[in-house]
C-alpha positions as CSV (number, residue, x, y, z in Angstrom):
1,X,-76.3,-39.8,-51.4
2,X,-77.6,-37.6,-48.8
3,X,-81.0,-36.5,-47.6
4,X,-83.0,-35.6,-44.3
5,X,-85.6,-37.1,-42.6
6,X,-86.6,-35.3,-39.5
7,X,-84.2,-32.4,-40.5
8,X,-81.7,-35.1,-39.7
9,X,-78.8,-36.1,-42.3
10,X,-79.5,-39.6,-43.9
11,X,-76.8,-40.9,-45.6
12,X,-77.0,-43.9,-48.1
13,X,-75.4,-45.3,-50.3
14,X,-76.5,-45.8,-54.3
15,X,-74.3,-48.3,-55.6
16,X,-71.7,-46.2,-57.2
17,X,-75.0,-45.0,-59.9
18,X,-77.1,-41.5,-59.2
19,X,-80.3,-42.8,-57.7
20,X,-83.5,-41.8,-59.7
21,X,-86.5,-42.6,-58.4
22,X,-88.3,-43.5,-61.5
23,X,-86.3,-47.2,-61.5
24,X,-87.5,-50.5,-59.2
25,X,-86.1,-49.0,-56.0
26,X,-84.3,-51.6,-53.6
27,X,-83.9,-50.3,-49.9
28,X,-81.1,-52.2,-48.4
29,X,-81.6,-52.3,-44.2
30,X,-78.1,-53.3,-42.3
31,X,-78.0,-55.3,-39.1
32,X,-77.0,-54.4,-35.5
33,X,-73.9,-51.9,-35.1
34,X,-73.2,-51.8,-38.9
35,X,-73.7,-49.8,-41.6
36,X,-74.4,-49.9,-45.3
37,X,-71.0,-50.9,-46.6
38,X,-72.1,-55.0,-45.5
39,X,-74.8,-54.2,-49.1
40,X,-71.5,-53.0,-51.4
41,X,-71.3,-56.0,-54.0
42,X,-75.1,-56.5,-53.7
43,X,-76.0,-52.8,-54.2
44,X,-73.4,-52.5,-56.2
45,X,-74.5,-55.1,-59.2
46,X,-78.0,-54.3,-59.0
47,X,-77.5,-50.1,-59.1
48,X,-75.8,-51.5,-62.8
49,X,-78.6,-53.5,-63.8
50,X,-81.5,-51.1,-63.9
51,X,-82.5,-50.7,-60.6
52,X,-82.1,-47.7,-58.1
53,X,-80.5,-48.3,-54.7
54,X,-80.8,-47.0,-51.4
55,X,-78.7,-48.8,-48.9
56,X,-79.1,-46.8,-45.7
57,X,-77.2,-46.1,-42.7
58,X,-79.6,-45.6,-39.6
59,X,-79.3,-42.9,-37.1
60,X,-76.6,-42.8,-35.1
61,X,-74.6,-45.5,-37.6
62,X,-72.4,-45.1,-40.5
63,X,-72.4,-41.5,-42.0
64,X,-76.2,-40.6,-40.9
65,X,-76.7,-38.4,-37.9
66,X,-78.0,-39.3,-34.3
67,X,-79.3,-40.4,-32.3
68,X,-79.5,-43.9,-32.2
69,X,-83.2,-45.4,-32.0
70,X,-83.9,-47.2,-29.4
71,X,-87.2,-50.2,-30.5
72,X,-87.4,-51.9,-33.6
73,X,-91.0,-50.0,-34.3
74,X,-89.1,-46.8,-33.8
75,X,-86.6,-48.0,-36.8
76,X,-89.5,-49.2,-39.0
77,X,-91.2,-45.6,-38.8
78,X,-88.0,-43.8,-39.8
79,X,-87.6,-46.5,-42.8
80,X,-91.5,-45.7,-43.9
81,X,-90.2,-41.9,-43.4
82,X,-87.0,-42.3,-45.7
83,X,-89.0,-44.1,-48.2
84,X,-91.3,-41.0,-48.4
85,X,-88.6,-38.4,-48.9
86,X,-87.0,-40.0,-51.5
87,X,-89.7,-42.0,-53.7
88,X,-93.8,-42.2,-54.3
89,X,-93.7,-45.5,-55.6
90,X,-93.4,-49.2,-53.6
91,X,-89.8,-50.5,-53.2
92,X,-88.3,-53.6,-52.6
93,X,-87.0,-53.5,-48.6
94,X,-84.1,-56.1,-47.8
95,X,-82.7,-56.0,-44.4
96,X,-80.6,-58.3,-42.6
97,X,-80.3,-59.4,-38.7
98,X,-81.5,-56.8,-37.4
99,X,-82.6,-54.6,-40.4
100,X,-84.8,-57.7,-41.4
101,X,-87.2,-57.0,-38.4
102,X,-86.8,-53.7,-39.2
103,X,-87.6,-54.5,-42.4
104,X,-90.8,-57.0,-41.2
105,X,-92.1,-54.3,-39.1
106,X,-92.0,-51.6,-42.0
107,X,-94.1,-53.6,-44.4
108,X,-96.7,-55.0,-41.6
109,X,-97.5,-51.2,-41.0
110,X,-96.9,-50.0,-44.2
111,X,-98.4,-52.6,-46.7
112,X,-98.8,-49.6,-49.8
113,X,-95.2,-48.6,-49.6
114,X,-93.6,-52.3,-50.1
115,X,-94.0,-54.3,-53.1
116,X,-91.7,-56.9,-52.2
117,X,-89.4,-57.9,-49.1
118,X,-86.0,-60.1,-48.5
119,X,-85.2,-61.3,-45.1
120,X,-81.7,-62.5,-44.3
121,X,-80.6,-64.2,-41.1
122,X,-84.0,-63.0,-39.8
123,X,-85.7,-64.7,-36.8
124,X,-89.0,-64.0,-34.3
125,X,-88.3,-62.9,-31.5
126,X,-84.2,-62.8,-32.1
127,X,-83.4,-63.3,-28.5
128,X,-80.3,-61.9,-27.4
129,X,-78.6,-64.1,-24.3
130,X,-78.9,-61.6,-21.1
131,X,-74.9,-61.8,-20.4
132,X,-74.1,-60.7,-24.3
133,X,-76.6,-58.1,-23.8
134,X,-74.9,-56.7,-20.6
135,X,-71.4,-57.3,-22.6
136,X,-72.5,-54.5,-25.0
137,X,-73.4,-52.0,-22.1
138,X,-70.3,-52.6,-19.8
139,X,-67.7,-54.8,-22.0
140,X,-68.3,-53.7,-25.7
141,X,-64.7,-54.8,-26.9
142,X,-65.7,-58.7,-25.3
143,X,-69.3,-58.3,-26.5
144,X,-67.4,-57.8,-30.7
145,X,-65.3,-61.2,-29.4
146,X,-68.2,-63.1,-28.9
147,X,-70.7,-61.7,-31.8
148,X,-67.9,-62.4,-34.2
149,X,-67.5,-65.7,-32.9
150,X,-71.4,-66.8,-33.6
151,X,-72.0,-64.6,-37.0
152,X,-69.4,-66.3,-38.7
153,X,-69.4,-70.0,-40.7
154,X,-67.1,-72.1,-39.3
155,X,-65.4,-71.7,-42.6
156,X,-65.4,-68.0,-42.5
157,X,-63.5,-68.6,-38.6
158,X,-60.3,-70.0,-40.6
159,X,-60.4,-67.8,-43.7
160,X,-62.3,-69.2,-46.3
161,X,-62.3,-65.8,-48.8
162,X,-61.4,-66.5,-52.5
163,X,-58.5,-63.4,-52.3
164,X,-55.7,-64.1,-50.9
165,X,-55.3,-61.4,-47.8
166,X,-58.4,-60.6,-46.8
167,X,-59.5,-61.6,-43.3
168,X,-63.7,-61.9,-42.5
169,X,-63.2,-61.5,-38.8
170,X,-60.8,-58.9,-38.8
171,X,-63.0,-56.8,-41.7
172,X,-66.2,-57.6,-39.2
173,X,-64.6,-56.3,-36.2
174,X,-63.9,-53.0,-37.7
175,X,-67.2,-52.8,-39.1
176,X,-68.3,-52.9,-35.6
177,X,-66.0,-51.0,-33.9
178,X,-66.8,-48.2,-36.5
179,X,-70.6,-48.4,-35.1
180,X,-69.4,-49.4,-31.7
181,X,-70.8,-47.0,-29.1
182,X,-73.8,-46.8,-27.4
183,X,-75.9,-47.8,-30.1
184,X,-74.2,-51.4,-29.9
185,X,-75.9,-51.9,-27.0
186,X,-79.4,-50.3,-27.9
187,X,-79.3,-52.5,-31.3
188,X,-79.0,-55.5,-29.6
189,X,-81.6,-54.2,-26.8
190,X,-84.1,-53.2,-29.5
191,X,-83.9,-57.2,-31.2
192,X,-84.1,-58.7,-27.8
193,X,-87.1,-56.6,-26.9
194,X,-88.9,-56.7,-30.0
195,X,-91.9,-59.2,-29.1
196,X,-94.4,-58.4,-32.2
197,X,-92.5,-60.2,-34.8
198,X,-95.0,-62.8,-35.0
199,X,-97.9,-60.9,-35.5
200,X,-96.5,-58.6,-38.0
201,X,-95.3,-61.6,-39.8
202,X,-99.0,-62.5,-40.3
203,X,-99.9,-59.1,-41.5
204,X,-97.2,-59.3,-44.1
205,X,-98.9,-59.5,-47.6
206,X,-95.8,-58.8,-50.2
207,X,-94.0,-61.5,-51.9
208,X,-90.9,-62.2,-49.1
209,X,-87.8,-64.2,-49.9
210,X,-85.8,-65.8,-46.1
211,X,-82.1,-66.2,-46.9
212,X,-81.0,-68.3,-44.4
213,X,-77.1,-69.6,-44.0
214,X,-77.4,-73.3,-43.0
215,X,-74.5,-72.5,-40.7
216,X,-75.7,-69.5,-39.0
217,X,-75.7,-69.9,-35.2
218,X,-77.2,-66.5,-34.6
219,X,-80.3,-66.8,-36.3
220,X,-80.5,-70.5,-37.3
221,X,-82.4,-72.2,-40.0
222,X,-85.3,-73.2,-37.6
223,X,-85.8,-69.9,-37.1
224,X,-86.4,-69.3,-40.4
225,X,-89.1,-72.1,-40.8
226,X,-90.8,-70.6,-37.9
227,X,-90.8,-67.1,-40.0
228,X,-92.0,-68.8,-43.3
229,X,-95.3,-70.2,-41.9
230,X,-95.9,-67.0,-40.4
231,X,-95.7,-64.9,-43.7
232,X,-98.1,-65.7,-46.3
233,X,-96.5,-65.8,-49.7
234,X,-92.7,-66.3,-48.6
235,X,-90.0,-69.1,-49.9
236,X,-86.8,-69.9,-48.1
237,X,-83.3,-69.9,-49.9
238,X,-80.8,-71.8,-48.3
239,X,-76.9,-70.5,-48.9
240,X,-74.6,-73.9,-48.2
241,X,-72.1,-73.4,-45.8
242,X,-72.7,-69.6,-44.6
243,X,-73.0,-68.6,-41.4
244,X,-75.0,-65.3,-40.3
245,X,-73.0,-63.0,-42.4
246,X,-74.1,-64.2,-45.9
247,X,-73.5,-61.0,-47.8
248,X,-70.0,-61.1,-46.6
249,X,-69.1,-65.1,-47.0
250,X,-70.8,-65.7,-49.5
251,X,-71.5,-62.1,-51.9
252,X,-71.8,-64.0,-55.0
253,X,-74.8,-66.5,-53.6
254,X,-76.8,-63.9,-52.1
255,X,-76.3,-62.3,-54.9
256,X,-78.1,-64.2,-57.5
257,X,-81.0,-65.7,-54.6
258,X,-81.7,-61.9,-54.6
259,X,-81.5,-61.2,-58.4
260,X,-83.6,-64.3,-58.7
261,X,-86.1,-63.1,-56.8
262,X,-86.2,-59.9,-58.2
263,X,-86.7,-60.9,-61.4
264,X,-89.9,-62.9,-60.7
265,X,-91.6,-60.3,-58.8
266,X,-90.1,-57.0,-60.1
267,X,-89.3,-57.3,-63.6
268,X,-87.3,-55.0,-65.5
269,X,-88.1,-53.8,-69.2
270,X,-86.6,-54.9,-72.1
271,X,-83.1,-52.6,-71.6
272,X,-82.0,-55.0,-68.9
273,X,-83.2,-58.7,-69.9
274,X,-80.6,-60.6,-70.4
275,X,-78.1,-59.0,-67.9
């Protein structure tokens, strides 16, 4: 699906079902030098089960137009922006990495457009080491090397995928390499500078679900306790075994923590219990 913000293509994708904006609308955030294709399964199962999905590649990312934004406040006003040209009601934001700050920062300033919020492999601040950050100015093709190496399970390092053939780190590495160019290195310049995280935490007042892979070495678990005593009305779901790329190791698990949560705070009707 396609739409403008700003006179600016947006593109996003629905889950394979023709968005309407009457349905519980889920607005799916991805994470530094991605794009919405790391939301496919998750999108995917819930465009199919009676809600409406918007998993959207930001500027300069994916199919959507340029330029990259530069702050994670920037970001969170352009979400609030897409929201408003393609629904009136609240959705349900889920971002991950860096699309969960993204994600933090749109419901602190926009409390009336957010009825619920999940946060994977989110942290405040997300510090980024200073030589990685230069990496992904000067040495982009080392800077991949060593993000792959932390946002991947020890598991997911040796394979770990239930289908024969597939390869986690070779998928991730063209993932970024397709989002690869400057905006790799304003992404990661936007987490490391984004120093408000704690007090929009505070402000947050929707129902917020952490997802947190107890092997994630980018945004670790402590993090994650850090972030739950900082937004009222929030639980922490653990996944067993995942590293920082939960959607991707382990679809299935993130999977049902989200449609869990879902169904307790935005319930379907009657068509879809039982699916």
């Amino acid at each position: 699906m396609d739409f403008a913000v700003d006179r600016k293509m947006v593109h996003a994708g629905t889950g394979g079902v023709e968005f309407d904006a009457a349905k519980p609308t889920i607005v799916f955030i991805h994470g530094a030098s991605m794009d919405h294709t790391i939301w496919a399964l998750q999108g995917r199962y819930l465009a199919h089960h009676g809600y409406s999905v918007l998993a959207i590649d930001l500027p300069g990312h994916g199919s959507s137009n340029g330029p990259a934004l530069e702050s994670i406040e920037q970001m969170a006003d352009w979400i609030a922006s897409a929201i408003k040209a393609t629904t009136t009601n609240p959705v349900t934001i889920v971002g991950h990495s860096m699309g969960a700050i993204v994600a933090l920062e749109t419901a602190a300033q926009n409390p009336e457009k957010i009825a619920a919020m999940a946060l994977a492999g989110a942290a405040v601040p997300m510090n980024v080491h200073h030589n990685l950050l230069t990496q992904t100015r000067d040495e982009p093709s080392a800077a991949i090397d060593s993000i792959l190496t932390w946002a991947y399970s020890r598991r997911a390092q040796i394979g770990g995928t239930r289908v024969p053939g597939l390869w986690m780190l070779g998928g991730g590495r063209r993932l970024i390499e397709r989002n690869a160019g400057e905006q790799l290195h304003i992404d990661f310049k936007a987490c490391s500078t984004y120093l408000k995280g704690p007090e929009s935490a505070s402000k947050v007042s929707c129902p917020t679900l952490i997802i947190v892979g107890n092997d994630d070495r980018m945004t670790p678990p402590k993090a994650a306790n850090n972030l739950q005593q900082a937004i009222p009305h929030s639980q922490t779901v653990f996944i067993q075994g995942s590293g920082h790329m939960m959607m991707i190791e382990y679809p299935d698990q993130t999977l049902d923590v989200l449609r869990d949560f879902l169904q307790t705070t935005i319930p379907l009707g009657q068509d879809y219990e039982g699916e």
